[in-house]
C-alpha positions in Angstrom: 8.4 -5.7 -3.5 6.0 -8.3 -4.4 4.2 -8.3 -1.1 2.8 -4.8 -1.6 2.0 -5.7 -5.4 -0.2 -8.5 -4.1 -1.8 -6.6 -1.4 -2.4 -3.7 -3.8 -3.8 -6.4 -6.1 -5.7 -7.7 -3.8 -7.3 -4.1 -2.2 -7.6 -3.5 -6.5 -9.1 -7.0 -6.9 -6.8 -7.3 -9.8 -3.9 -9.6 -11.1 -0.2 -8.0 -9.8 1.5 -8.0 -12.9 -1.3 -5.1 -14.0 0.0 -2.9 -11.6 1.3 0.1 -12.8 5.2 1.1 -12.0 6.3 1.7 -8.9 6.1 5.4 -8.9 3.2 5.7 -10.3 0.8 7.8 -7.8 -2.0 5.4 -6.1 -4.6 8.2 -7.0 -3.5 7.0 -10.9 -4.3 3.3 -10.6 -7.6 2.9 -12.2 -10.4 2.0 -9.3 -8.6 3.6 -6.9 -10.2 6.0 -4.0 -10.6 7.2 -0.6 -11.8 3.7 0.5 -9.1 1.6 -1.4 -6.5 3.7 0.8 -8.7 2.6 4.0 -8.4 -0.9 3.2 -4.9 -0.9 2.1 -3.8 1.0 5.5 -6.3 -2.0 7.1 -4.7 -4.6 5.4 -0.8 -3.4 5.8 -2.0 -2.9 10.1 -3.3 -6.2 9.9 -0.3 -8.1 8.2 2.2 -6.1 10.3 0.3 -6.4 13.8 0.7 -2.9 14.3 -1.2 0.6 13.9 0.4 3.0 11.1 0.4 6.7 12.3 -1.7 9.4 10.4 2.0 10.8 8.6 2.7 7.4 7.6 -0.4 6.8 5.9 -0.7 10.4 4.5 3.0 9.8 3.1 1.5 6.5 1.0 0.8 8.4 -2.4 2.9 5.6 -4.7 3.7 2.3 -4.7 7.2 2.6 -3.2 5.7 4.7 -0.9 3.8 1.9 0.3 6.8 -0.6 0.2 8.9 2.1 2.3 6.7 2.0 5.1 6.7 -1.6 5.2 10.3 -1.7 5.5 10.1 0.9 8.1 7.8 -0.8 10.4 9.6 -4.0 9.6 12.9 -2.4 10.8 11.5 -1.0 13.8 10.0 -4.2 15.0 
């Protein structure tokens, strides 16, 4: 799951390793807001070439959450 650390890190504009666990709710993660989710769900359509749908993106509330729709879209590809 290293991808979506970085990504997170990266939306965060902080190091990966100070990342909270993975099931630890994105509202939790210090910095985090409204626009952080838009640019995550921007960043994860632009990696994956592809649009996420309004449940998927409603569904991201924690880390994993985030990873499991990766590996959804990945499968379904």
């Amino acid at each position: 799951m290293p991808e979506v650390h970085e990504w997170l890190a990266d939306v965060l504009m902080c190091e990966p390793e100070s990342l909270p666990p993975e099931h630890t709710p994105l509202s939790q993660i210090e910095g985090w807001d409204s626009l952080k989710h838009v640019s995550l769900v921007l960043s994860l359509e632009s990696t994956l070439h592809q649009k996420l749908t309004a449940e998927q993106i409603r569904a991201m509330v924690t880390i994993s959450d985030v990873a499991g729709v990766l590996r959804q879209r990945a499968a379904d590809a």
